[in-house]
N, C-alpha and C positions, 0 to 999 in steps of 0.2 A: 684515555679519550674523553672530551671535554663531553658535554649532557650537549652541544651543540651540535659537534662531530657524528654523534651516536647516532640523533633523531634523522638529521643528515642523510648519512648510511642506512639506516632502516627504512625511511621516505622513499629512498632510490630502488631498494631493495624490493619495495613492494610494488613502484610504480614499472619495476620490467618485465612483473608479472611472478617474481619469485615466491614458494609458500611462504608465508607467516606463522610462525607458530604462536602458541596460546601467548607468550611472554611477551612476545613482540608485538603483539594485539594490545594486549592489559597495557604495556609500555606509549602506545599511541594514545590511548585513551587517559592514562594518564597524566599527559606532559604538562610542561608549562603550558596557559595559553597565549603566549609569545609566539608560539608554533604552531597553534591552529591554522593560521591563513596557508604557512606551505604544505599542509595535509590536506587543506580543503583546491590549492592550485593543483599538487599531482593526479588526485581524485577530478579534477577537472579535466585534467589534459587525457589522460586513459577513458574518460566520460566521450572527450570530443576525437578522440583517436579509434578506439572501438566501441561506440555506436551513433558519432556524429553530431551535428548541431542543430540536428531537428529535434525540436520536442514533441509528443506523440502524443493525442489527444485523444481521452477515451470520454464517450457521455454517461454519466451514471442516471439510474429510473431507481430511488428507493422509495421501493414498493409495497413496504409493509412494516411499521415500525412495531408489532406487537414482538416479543419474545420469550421464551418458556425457558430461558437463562436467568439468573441472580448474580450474573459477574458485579463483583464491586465497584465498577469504572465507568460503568458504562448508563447513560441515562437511559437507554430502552429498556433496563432491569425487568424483570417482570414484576418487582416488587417492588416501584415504584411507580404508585397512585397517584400521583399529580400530572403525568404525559396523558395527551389526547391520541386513542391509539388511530390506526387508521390502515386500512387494506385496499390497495388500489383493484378495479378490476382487471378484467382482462382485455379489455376493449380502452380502457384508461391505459395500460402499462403500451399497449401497442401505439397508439395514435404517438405516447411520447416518443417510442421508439423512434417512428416516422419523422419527429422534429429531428431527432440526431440527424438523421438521415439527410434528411433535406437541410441542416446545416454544412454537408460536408462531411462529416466527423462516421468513421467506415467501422467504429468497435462501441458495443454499448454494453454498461455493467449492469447487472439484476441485480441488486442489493436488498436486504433485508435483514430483521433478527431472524433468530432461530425459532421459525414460524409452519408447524404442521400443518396447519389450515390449509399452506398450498400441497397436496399430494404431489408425488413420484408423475401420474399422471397428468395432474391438473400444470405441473414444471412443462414438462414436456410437451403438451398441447399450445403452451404458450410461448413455448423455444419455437418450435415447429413453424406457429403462425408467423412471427416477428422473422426469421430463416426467410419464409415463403415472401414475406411482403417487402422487407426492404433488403434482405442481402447484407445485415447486418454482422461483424464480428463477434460474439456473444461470450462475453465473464458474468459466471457466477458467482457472486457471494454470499453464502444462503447457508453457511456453517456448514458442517460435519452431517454429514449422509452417510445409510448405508453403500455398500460396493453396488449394489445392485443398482441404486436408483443413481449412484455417479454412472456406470454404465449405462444406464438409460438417457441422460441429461446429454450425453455423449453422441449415442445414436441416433438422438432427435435433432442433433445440429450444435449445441453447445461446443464451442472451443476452448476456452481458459476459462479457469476454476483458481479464486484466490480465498485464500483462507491460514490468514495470517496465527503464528505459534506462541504471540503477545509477549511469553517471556521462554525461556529457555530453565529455569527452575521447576522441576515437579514439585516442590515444596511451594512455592510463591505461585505457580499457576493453580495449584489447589485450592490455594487459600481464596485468589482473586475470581476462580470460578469453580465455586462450590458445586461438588458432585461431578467435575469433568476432572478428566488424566491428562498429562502432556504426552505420554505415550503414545492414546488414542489419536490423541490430535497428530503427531505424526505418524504413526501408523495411516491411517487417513489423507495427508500428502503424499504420503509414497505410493498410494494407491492411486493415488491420481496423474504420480507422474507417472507410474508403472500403462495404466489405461492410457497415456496419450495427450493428456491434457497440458497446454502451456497451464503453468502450476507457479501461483506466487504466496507468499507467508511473508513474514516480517513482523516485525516486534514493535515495543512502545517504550521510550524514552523516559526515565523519570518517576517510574513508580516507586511503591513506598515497600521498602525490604530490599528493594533492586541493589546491586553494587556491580565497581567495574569488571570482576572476576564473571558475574551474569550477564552481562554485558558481551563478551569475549567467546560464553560461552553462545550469546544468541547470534553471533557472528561466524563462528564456524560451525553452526547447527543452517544459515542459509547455505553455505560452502557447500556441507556435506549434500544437503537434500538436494542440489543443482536445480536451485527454483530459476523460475525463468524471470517473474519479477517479485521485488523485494518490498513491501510497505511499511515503512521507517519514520514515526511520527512521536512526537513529545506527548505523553500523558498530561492532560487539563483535568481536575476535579470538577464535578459536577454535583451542583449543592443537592440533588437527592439523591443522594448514594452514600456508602458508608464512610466514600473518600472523600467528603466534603471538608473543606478547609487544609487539605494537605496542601503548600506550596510545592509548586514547580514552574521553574521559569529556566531551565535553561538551553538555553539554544544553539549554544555552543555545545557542547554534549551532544546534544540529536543530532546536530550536524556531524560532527565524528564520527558519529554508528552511522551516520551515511552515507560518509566519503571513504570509510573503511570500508565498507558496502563495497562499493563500487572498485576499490581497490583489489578485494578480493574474491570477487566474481567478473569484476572486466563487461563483459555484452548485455549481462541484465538489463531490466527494463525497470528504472527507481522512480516513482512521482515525489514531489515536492508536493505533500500534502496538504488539502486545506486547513489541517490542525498547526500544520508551521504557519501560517497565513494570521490564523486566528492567536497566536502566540508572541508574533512579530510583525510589526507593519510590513517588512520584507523579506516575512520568513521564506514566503515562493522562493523570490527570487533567490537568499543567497542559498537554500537547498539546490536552484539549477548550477548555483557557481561552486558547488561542494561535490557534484556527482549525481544529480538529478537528474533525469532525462523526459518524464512523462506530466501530463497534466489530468486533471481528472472533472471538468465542467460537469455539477450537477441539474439535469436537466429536469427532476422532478418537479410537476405543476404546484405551483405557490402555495394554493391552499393545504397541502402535506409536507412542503420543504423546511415550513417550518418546526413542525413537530416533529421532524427525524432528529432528535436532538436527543446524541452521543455525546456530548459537550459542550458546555456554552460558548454565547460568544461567536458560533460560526459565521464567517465572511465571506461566504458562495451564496445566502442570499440573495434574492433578485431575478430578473430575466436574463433568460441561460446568455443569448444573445448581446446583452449586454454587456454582459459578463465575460464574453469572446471576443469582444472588439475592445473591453479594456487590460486583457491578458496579452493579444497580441500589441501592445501599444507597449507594454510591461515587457516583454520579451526583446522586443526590438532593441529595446535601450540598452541591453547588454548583448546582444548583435545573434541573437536566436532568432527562428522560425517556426512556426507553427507546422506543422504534418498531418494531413487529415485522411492519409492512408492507415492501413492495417496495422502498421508498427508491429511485425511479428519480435520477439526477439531476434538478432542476429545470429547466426551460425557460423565460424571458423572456420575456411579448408584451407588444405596446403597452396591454393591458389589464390586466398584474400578472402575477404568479409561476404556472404551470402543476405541476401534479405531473407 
């Protein structure tokens, strides 16, 4: 069977929904790239088949860039000296809440480093508020909590919790986040999907040690955990970090881990992240033409959006607003729509697609 035949047969295989195994994973990610475009078409068509041509718009509030981590990737380091840290209040985090709101847009994310400052209850009092005033959807991203304080996050109104697994190696994720386990950190998803939580993880594109076998495995580690959505973005070096001066630029690769994605979880909920944006003039767009489904407009106030800087180079800059009315201009032209409802993941019965 010719190397054309194969990819062929394994494309079809995976777009009817049939498992993949490890080999057949490693083998996508491998190919020519003669053959990206019809893994990023089938991953398109199971994208617009099960869960349609709306893309689902979440607002992000990063709220607090200080962090008591030392990942090497990452510009909030806590050891790095050169960021301007900054802590939104609680009367700041909500007013922006209220702009989602009053844009339309029905789900906002809490993002932050891994920041103690805010208590168990000082979270919850301000789930509660943001609940009570606009009826907001609410994702957490605010790292690894005890069980207890995820159950409390829970009980105060908090819906989705993401907390993405970065790489799928306990070796390579020790090294890039000193003093944490991969274990934990899924132990810690399961908890969350166990408690109820729409629950998303995902990985990073391009790090240094990474290979395609890690790759394969950060693929059937989203399978396994049945995340509801998947956060799939190329690693940028950020010149204060230890990873400064590593190149990565490939875009074709992160688009693979994320039409493979979509391949092999079907209803997920995948953004086309701003780091694909900041990597490629049309990184968005061709992530929404590989298996993309979500958008993530950062609606943090200006004076702090600059200095949430996870890596350089960000492209979500600017007023949120404007930013929305040149996304939908951007969508349109490959014949999407914006969705400024809930966008729960989808659910499957024997009688068709549930919202």
């Amino acid at each position: 069977m010719s190397v054309s035949d194969r990819i062929e047969k394994l494309l079809l295989k995976a777009e009817i929904g049939k498992p993949l195994l490890r080999d057949e994973i490693l083998e996508l990610l491998k190919m020519p790239g003669d053959f990206s475009p019809d893994l990023f078409d089938a991953a398109d068509r199971v994208r617009k088949n099960d869960v349609g041509d709306e893309i689902y718009l979440r607002g992000i509030i990063e709220f607090s860039n200080f962090c008591e981590r030392n990942c090497l990737y990452c510009g909030l380091r806590k050891g790095n000296t050169r960021v301007e840290r900054y802590r939104m209040t609680g009367d700041e985090i909500l007013k922006t809440a209220e702009d989602i709101r009053k844009a339309g847009i029905s789900t906002c994310v809490l993002q932050s480093g891994e920041d103690s400052f805010y208590t168990a209850d000082t979270l919850c009092a301000l789930v509660e508020s943001i609940k009570k005033e606009t009826g907001l959807v609410l994702t957490l991203s605010i790292g690894e909590r005890p069980m207890e304080d995820l159950r409390a996050f829970q009980q105060a109104g908090a819906n989705r919790y993401l907390l993405k697994h970065e790489t799928a190696s306990p070796e390579l994720y020790s090294y890039l986040r000193p003093g944490c386990k991969l274990s934990e950190r899924v132990r810690c998803l399961k908890t969350l999907k166990e408690l109820g939580f729409e629950t998303g993880t995902g990985n990073m594109v391009g790090l240094p040690g990474q290979t395609n076998e890690i790759l394969a495995d950060d693929l059937q580690l989203m399978k396994m955990l049945d995340a509801d959505m998947l956060g799939i973005g190329p690693f940028i070096p950020h010149p204060y970090t230890p990873l400064n001066g590593i190149d990565h630029d490939d875009v074709d690769l992160t688009l693979r881990v994320l039409a493979i994605a979509r391949l092999l979880t079907r209803n997920t909920n995948i953004p086309a992240t701003t780091a694909m944006a900041t990597l490629h003039p049309q990184g968005r767009l061709l992530a929404l033409q590989a298996g993309a489904n979500v958008v993530m407009p950062d609606f943090t106030p200006e004076i702090y959006k600059r200095r949430y800087d996870i890596y350089p180079g960000r492209k979500d800059v600017g007023n949120a607003a404007d930013i929305l009315r040149h996304l939908e201009k951007e969508f349109t032209s490959i014949g999407r729509t914006l969705l400024y409802s809930i966008g729960h993941r989808r659910l499957k019965t024997d009688q068709g697609i549930l919202h």
